[in-house]
N, CA, C and O atoms as a DFTB+ gen file, in Angstrom:
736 C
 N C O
     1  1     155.635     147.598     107.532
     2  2     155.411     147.530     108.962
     3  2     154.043     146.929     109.265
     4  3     153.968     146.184     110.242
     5  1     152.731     147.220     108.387
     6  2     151.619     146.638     108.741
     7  2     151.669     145.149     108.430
     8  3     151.151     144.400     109.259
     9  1     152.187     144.661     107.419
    10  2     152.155     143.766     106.876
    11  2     153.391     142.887     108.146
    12  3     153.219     141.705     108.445
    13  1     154.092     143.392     108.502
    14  2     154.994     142.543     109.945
    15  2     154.098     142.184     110.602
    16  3     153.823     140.984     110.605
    17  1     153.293     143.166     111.430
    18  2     151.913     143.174     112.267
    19  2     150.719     142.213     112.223
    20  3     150.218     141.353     112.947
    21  1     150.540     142.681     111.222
    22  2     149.469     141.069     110.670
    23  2     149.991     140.115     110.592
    24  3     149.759     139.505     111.636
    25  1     150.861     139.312     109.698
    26  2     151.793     138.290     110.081
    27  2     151.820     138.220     111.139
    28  3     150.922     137.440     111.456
    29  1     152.570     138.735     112.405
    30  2     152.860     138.210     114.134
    31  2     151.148     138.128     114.216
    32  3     150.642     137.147     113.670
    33  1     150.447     138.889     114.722
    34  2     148.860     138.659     115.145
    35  2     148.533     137.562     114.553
    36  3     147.939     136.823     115.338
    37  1     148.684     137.001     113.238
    38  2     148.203     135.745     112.645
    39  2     148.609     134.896     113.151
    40  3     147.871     133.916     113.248
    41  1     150.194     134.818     113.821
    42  2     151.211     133.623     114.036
    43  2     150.511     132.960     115.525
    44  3     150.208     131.822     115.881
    45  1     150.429     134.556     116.265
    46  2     149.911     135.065     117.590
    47  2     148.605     134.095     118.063
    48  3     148.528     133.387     119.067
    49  1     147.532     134.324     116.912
    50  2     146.208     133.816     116.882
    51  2     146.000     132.378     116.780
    52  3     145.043     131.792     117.286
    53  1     147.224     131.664     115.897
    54  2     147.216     130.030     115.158
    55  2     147.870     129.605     116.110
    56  3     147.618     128.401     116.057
    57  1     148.906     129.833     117.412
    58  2     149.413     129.379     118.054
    59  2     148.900     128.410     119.024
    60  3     147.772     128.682     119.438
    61  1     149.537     127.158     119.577
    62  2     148.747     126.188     120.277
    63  2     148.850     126.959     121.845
    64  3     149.707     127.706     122.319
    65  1     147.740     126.483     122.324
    66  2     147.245     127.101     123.740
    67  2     148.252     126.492     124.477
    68  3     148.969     125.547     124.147
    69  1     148.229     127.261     125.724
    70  2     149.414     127.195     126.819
    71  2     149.195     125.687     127.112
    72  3     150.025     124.848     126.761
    73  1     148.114     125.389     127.732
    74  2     147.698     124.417     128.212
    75  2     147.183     123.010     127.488
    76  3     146.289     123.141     126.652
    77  1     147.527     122.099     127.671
    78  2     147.037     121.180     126.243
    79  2     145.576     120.262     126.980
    80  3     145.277     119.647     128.004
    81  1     145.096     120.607     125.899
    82  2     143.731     119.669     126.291
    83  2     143.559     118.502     126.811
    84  3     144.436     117.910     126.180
    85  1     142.829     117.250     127.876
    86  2     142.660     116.504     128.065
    87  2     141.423     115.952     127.308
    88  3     140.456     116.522     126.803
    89  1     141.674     115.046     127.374
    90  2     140.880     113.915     125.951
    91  2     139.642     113.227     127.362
    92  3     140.010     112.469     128.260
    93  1     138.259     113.733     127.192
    94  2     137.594     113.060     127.972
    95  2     137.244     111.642     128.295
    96  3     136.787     110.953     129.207
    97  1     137.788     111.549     126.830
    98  2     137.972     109.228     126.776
    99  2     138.867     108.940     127.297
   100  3     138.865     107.974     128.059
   101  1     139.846     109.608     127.091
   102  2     141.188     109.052     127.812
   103  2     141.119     109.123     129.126
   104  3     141.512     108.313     129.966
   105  1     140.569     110.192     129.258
   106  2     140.020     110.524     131.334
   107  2     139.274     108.766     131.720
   108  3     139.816     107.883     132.384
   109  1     137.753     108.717     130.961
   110  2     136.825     107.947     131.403
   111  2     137.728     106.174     130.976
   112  3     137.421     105.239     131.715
   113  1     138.611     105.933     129.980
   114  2     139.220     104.794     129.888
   115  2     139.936     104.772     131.071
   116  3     139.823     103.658     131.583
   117  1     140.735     105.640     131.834
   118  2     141.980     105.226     132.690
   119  2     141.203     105.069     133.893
   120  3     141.450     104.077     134.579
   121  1     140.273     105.903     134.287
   122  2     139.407     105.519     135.594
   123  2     138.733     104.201     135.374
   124  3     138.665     103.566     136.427
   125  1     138.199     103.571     134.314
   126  2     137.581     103.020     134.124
   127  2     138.053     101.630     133.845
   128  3     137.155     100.798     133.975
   129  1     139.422     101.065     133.436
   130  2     140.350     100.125     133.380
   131  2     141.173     100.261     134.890
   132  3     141.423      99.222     135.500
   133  1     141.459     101.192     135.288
   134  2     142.252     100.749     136.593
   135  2     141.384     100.225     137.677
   136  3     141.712      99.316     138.440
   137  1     139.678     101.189     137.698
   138  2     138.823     100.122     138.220
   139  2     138.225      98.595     137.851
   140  3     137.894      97.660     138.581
   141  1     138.232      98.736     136.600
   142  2     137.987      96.898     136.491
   143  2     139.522      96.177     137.153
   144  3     139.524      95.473     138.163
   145  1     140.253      96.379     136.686
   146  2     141.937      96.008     137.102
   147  2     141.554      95.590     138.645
   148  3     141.319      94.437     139.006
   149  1     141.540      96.657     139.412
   150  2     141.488      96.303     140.771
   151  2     140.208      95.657     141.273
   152  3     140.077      95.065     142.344
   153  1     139.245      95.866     140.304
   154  2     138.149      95.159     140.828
   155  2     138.080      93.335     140.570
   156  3     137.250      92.564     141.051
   157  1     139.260      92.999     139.643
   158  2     139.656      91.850     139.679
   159  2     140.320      91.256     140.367
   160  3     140.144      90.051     140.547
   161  1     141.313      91.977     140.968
   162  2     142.501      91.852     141.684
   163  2     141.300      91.513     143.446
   164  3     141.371      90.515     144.163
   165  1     140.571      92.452     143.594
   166  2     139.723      92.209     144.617
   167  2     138.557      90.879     144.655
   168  3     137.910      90.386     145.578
   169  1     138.610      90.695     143.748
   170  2     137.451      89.295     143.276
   171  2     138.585      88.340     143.475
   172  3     138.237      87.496     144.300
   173  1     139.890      88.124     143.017
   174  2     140.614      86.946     142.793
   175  2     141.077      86.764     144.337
   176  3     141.489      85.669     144.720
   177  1     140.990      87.928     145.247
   178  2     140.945      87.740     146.484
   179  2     140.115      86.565     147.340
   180  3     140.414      85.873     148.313
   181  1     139.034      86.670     146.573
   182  2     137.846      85.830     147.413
   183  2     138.009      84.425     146.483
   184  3     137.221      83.546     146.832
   185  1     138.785      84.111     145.500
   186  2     138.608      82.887     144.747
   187  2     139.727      82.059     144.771
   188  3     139.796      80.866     144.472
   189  1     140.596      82.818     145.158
   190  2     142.106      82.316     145.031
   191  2     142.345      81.947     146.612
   192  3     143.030      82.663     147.342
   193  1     141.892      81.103     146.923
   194  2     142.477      81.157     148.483
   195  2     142.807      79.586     149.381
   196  3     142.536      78.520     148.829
   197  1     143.248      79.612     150.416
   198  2     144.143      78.262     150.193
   199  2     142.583      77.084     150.835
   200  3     141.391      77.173     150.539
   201  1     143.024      76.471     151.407
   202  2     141.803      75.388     151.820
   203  2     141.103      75.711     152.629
   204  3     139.961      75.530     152.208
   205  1     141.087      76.181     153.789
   206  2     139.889      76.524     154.974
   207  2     139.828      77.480     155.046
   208  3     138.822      77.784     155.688
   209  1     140.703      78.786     154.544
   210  2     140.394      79.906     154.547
   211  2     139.151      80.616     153.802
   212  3     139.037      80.084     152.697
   213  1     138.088      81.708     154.010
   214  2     137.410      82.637     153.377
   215  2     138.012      83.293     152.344
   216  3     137.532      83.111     151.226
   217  1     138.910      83.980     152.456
   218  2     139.760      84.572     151.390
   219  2     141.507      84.901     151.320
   220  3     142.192      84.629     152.306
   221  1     141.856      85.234     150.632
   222  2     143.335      85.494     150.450
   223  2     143.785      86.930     150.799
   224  3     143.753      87.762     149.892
   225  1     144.193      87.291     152.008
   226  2     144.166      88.662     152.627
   227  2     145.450      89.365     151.893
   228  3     145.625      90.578     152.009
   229  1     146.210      88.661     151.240
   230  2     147.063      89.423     150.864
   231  2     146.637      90.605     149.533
   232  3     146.703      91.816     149.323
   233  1     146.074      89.070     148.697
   234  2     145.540      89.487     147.299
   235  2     144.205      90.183     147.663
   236  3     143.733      90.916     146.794
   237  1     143.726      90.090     148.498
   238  2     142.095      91.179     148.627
   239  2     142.277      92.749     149.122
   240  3     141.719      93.827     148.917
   241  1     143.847      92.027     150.215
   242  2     143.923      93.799     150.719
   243  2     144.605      94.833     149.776
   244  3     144.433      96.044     149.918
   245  1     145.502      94.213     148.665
   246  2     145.618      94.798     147.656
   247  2     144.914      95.071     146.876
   248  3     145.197      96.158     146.372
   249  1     143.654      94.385     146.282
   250  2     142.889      95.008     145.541
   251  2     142.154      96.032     146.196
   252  3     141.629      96.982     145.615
   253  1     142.131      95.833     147.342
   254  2     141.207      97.010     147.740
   255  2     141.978      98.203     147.972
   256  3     141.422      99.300     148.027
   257  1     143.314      98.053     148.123
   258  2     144.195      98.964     148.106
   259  2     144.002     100.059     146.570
   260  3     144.060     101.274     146.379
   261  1     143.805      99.101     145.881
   262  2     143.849      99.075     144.390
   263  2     142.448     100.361     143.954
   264  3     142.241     101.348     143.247
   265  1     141.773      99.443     144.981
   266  2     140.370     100.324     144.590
   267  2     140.111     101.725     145.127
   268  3     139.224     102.515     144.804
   269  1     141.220     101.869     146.142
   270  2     141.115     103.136     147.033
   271  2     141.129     104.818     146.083
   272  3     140.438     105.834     146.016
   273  1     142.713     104.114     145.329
   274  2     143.121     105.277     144.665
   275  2     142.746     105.018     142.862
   276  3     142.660     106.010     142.138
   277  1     142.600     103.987     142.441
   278  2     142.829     103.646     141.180
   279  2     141.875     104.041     140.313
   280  3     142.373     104.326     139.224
   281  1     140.763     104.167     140.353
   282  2     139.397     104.427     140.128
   283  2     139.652     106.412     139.809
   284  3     139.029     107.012     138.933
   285  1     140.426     106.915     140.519
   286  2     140.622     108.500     140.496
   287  2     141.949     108.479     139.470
   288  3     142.650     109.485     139.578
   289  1     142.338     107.618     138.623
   290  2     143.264     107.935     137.971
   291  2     142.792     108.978     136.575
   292  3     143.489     109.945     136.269
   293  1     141.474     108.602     135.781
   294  2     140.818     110.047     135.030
   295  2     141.064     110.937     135.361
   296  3     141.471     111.799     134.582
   297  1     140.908     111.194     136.935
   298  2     140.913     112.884     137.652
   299  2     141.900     113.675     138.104
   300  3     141.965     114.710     138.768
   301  1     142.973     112.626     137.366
   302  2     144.534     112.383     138.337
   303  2     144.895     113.218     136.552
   304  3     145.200     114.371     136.250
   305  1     144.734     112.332     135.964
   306  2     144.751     112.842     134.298
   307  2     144.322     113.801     133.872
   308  3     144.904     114.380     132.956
   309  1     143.321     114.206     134.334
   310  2     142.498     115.925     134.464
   311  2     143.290     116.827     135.775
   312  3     142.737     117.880     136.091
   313  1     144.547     116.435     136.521
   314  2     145.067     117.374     137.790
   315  2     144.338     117.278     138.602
   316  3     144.832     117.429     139.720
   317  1     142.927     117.009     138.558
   318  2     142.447     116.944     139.994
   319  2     142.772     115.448     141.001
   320  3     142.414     114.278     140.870
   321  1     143.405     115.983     141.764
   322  2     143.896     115.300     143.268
   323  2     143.374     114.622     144.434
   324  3     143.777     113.675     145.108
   325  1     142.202     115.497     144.486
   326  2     141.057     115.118     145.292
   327  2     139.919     114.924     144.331
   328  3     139.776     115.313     143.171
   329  1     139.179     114.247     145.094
   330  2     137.981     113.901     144.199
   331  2     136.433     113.579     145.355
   332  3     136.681     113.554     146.560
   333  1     135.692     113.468     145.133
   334  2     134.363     113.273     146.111
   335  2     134.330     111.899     145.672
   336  3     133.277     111.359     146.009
   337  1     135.319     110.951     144.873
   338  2     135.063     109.888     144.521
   339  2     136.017     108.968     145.732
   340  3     135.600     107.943     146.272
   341  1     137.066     109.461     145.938
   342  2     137.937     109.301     146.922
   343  2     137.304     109.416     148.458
   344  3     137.410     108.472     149.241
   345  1     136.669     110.597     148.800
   346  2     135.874     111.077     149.547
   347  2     134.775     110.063     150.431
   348  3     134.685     109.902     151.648
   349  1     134.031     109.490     149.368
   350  2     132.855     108.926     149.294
   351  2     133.562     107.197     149.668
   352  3     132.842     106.486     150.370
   353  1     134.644     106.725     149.289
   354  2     135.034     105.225     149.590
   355  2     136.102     105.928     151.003
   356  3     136.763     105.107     151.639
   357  1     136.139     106.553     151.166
   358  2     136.795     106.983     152.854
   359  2     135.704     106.754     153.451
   360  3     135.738     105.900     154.337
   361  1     134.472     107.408     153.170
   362  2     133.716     106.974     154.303
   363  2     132.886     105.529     154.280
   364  3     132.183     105.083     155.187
   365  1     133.098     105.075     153.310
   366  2     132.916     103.127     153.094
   367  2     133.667     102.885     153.893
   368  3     133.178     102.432     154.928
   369  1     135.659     103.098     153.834
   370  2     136.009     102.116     154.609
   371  2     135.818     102.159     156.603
   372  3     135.692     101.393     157.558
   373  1     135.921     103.732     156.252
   374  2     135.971     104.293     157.549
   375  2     134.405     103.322     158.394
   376  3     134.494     102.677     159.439
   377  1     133.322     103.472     157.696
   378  2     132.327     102.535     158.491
   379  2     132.779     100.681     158.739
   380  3     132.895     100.062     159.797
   381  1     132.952     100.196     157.288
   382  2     133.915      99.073     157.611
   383  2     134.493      98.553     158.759
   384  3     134.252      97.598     159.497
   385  1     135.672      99.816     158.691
   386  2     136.681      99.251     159.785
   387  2     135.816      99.693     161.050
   388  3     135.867      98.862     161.957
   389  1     135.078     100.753     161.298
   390  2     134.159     100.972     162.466
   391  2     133.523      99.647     162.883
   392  3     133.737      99.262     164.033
   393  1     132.884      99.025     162.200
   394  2     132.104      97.511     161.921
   395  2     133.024      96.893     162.493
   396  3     132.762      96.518     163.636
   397  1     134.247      96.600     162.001
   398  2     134.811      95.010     162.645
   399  2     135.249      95.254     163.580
   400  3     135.614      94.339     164.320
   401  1     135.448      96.973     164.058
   402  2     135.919      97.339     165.742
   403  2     135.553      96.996     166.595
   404  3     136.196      96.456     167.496
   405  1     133.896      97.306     166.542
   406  2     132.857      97.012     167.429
   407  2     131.750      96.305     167.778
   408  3     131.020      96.240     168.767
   409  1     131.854      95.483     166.062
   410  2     130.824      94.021     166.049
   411  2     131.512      92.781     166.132
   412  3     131.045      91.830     165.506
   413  1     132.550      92.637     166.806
   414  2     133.448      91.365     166.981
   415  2     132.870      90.815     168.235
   416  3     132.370      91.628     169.012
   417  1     132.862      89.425     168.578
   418  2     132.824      88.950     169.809
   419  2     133.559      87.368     170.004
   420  3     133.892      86.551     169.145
   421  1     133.652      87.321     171.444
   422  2     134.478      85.806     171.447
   423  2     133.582      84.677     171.458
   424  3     133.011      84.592     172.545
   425  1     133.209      83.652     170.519
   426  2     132.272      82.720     170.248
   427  2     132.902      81.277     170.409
   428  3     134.125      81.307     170.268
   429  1     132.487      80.275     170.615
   430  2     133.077      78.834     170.717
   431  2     133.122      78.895     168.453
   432  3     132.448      79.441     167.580
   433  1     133.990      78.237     168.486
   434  2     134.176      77.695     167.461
   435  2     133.337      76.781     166.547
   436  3     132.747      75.917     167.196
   437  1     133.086      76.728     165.006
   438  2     132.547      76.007     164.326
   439  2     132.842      74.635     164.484
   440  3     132.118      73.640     164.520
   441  1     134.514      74.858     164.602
   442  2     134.651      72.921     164.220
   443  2     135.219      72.714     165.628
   444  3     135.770      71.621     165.500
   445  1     135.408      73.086     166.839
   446  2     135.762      73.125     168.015
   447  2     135.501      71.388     168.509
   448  3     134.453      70.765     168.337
   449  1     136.794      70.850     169.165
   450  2     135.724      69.681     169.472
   451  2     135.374      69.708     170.763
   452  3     134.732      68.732     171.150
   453  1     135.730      70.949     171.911
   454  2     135.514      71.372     173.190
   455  2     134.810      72.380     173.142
   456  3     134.767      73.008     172.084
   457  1     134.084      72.801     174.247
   458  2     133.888      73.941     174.516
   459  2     134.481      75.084     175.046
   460  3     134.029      76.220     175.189
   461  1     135.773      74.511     175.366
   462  2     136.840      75.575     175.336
   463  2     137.353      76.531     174.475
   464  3     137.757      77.666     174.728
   465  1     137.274      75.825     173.241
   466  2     138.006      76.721     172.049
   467  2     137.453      77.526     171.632
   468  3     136.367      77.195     171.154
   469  1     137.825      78.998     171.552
   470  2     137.087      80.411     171.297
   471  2     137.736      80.960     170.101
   472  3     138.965      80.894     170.075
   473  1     137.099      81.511     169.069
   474  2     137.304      81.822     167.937
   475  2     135.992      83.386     168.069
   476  3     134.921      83.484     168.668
   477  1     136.653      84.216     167.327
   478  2     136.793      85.651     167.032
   479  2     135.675      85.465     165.978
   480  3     135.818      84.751     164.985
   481  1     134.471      86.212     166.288
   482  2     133.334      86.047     165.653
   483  2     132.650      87.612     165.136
   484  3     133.245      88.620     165.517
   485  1     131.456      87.763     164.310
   486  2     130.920      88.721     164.459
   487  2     129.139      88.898     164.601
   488  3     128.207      88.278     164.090
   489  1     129.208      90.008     165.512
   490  2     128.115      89.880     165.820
   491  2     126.726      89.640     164.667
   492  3     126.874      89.317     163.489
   493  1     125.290      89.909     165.406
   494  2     124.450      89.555     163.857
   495  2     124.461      90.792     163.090
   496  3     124.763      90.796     161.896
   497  1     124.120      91.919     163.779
   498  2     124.238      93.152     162.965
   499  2     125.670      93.576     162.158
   500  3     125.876      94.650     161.594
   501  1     126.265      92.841     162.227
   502  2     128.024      93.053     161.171
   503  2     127.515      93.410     160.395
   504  3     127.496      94.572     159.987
   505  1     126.760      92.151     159.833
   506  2     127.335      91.955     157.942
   507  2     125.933      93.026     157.483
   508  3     126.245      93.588     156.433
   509  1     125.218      93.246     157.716
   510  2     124.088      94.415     157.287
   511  2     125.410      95.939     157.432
   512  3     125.420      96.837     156.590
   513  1     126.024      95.919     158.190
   514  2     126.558      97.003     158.294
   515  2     127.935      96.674     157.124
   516  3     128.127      97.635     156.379
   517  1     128.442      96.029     156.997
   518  2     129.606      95.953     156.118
   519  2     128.805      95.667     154.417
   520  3     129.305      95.896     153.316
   521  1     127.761      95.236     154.663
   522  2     126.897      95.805     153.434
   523  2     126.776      96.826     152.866
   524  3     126.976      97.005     151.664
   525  1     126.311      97.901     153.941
   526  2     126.150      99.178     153.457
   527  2     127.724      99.455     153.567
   528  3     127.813     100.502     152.926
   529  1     128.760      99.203     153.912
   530  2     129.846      99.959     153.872
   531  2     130.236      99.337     152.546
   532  3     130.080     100.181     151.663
   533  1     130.589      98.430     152.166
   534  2     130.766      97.458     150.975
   535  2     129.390      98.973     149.481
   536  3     129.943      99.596     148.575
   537  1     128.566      99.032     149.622
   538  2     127.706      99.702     148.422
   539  2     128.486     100.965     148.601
   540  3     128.988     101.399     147.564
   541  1     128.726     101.748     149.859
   542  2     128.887     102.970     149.454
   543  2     130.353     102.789     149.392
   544  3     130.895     103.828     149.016
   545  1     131.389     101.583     149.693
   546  2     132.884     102.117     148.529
   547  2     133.061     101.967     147.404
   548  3     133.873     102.568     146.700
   549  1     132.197     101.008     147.050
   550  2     132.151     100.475     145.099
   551  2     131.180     101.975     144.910
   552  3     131.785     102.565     144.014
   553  1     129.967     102.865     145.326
   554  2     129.374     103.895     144.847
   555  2     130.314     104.956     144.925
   556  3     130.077     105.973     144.273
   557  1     131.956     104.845     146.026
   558  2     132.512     106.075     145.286
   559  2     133.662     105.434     143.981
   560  3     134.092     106.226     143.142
   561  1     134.033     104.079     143.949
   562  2     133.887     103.561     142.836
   563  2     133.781     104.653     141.418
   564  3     134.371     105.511     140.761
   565  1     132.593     103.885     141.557
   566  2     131.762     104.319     140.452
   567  2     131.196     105.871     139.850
   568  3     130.646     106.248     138.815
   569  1     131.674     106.529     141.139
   570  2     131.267     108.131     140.950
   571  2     132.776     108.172     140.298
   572  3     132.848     107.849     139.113
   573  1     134.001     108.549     140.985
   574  2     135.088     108.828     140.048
   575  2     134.988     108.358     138.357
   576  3     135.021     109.177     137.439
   577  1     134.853     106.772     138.161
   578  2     134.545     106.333     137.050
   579  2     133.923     107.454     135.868
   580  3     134.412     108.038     134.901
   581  1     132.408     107.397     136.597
   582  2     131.965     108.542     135.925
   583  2     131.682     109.609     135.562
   584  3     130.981     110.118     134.687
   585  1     132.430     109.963     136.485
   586  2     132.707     112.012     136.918
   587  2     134.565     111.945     136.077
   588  3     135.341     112.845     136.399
   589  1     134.956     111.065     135.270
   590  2     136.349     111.746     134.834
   591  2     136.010     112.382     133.447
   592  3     136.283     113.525     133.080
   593  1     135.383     111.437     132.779
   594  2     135.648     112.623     131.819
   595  2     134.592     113.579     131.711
   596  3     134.285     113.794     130.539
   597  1     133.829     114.328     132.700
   598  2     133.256     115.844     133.130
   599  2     134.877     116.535     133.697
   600  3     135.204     117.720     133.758
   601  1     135.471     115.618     133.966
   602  2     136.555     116.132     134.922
   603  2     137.873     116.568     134.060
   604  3     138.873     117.154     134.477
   605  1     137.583     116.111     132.729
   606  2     138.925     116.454     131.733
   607  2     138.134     117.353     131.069
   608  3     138.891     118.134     130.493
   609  1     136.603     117.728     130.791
   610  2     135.821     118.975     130.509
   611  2     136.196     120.007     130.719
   612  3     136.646     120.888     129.986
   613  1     135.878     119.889     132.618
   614  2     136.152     121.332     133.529
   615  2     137.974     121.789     133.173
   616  3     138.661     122.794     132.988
   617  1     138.090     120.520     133.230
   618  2     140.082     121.281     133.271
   619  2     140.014     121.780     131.843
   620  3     140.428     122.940     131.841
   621  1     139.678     121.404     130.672
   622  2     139.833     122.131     129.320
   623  2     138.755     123.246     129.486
   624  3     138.740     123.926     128.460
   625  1     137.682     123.759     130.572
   626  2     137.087     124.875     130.595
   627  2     137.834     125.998     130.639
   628  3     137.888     126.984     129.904
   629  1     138.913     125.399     132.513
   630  2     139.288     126.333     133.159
   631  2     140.824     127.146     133.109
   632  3     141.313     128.119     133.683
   633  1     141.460     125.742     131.652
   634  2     142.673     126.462     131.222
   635  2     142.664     126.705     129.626
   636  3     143.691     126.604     128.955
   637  1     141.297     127.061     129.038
   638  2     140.686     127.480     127.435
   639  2     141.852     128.892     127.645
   640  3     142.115     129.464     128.703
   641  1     142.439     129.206     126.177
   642  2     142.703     130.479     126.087
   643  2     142.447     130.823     125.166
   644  3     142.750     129.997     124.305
   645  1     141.941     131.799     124.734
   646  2     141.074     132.299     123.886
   647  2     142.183     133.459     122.864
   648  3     142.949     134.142     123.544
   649  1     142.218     133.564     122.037
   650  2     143.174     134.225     121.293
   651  2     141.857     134.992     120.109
   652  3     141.186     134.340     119.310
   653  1     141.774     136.741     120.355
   654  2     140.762     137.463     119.622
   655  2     141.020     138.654     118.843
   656  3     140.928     139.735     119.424
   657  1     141.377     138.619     117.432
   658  2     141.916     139.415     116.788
   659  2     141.260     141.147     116.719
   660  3     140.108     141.268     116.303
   661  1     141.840     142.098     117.031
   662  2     141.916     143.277     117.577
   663  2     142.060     144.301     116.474
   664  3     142.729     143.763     115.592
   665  1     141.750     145.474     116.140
   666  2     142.612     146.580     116.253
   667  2     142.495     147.725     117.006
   668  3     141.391     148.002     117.475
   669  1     143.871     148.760     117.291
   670  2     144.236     149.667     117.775
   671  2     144.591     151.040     117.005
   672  3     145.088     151.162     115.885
   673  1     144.260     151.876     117.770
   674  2     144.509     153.059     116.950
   675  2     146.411     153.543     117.174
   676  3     146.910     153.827     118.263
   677  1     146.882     153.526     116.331
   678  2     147.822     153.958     116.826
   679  2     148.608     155.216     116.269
   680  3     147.869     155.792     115.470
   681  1     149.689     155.787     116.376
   682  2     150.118     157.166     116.431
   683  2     150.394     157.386     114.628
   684  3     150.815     158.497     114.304
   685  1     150.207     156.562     113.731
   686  2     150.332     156.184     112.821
   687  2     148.936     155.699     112.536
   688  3     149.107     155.638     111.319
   689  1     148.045     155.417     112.647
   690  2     146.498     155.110     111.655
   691  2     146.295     153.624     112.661
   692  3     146.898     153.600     113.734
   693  1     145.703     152.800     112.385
   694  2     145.107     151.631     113.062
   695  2     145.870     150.496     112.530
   696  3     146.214     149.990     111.462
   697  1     145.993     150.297     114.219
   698  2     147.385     149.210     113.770
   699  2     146.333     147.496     114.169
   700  3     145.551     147.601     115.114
   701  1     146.382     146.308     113.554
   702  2     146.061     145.101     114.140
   703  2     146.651     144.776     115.004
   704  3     147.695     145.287     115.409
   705  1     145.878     143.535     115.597
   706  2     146.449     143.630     117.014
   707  2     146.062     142.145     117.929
   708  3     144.918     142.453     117.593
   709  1     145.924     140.968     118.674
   710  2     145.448     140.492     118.924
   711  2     145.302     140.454     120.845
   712  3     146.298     140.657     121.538
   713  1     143.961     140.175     121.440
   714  2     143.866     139.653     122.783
   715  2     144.194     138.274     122.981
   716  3     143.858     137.336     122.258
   717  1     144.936     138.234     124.107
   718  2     145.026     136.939     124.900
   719  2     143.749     136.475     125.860
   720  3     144.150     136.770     126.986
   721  1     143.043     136.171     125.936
   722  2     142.294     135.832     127.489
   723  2     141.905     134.356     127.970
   724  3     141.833     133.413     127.182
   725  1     141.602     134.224     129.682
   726  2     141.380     132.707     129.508
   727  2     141.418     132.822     130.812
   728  3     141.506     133.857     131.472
   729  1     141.348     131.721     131.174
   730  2     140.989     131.272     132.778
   731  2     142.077     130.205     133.498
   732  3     142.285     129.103     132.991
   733  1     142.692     130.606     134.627
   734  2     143.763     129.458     134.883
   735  2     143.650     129.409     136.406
   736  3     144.338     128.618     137.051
């Protein structure tokens, strides 16, 4: 009977944890490739574009689409859902789009050959402001990037189970025994 006991407590103790570990490289590679990915996809926006146009709105609004969520894929890999990395490029775009709301105006045209023709302009203070909105969405960027694998850390902190070999007294002499404990 003791010898059953020890055996199970041993089996008990060697057993793999409920929860399986996340690999902090694997966190910091997937944040870290889906942001270059989209950060190309957002560059080929501004390079790829047809003759008089500035850029290619299809291919830019996708990369930036790209950049919204893609960058949190480490943290996505660690379960976390939300992120302050996500957080932090909400309030990039949110100033952004604030910017082209309210710094637009109606201007005569560059290549106009009248003074009639009015073309959709922006004011001088825009582009200082889509500056700073432009640093702080690549800075939440770059925070997810480098907050994933802390972020596949905390999740292997907070689902560790700890398996701690015991004994008990029991009605029969001292029996072995093992604890479960851990954090979930």
């Amino acid at each position: 009977m003791r010898g059953t006991a020890a055996v199970v407590s041993l089996l008990a103790m060697t057993a793999p944890a409920f929860a399986e570990d996340k690999d902090p490289q694997t966190a910091r590679l997937a944040s870290g490739i889906t942001a270059a990915v989209a950060g190309g996809v957002t560059l080929a926006g501004f390079m790829i574009t047809e003759d008089s146009k500035a850029y290619n709105k299809p291919v830019l609004y996708t990369g930036i689409g790209m950049l919204a969520i893609g960058p949190s894929a480490g943290e996505f890999y660690s379960g976390q859902y939300l992120t302050w990395g996500m957080g932090i490029r909400a309030v990039g775009a949110a100033l952004a789009f604030h910017t082209l709301q309210t710094q637009t105006q109606i201007v005569t045209c560059d290549d106009a050959l009248t003074s009639d023709s009015k073309c959709e302009g922006y004011k001088e203070n825009a582009a200082p402001l889509l500056g700073v909105a432009a640093i702080i969405f690549i800075g939440g960027v770059w925070y997810d990037v480098l907050d994933a694998a802390d972020s596949a850390k905390r999740y292997n902190r907070k689902h560790a189970l700890l398996a701690t070999p015991t004994a008990m007294q029991g009605p029969s002499g001292t029996v072995p025994g093992f604890a479960l404990s851990g954090s979930f």
